[in-house]
Residue, then its C-alpha position, 0 to 999 in steps of 0.5 A: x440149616x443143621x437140626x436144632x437140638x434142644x438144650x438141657x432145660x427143653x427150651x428149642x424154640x429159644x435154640x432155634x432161634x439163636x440159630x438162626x440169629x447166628x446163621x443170620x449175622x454170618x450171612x452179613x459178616x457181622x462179628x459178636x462184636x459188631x452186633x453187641x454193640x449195635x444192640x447194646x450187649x456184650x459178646x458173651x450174652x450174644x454168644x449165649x442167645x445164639x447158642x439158645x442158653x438164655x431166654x431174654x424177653x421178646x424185646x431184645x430179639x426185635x432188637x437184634x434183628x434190627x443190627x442185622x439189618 
């Protein structure tokens, strides 16, 4: 797993914990798409959690660790 960087605001935490998601749903060949669906948010708000730009409540993250399972 690659270092996380932390983003313009400071935020690693929320970074690394898209990394993760992302290395996660690649793991399980599951697409943007499929994960969107699944957790009821479109791609582009995927590809921002992922990319740790976006700081959702704690909820959502439950939530997509439930499509990836």
């Amino acid at each position: 797993m690659k270092t996380a960087q932390t983003d313009p605001d400071g935020n690693e935490l929320m970074v690394r914990i898209g990394e993760k998601i992302r290395e996660l749903r690649k793991q399980k060949n599951i697409s943007y798409e499929k994960l969107a669906k699944e957790i009821g948010l479109d791609r582009n708000t995927v590809n921002l959690i992922e990319l740790g730009k976006t700081n959702f409540q704690f909820q959502r993250y439950i939530e997509i660790q439930g499509g990836l399972n």
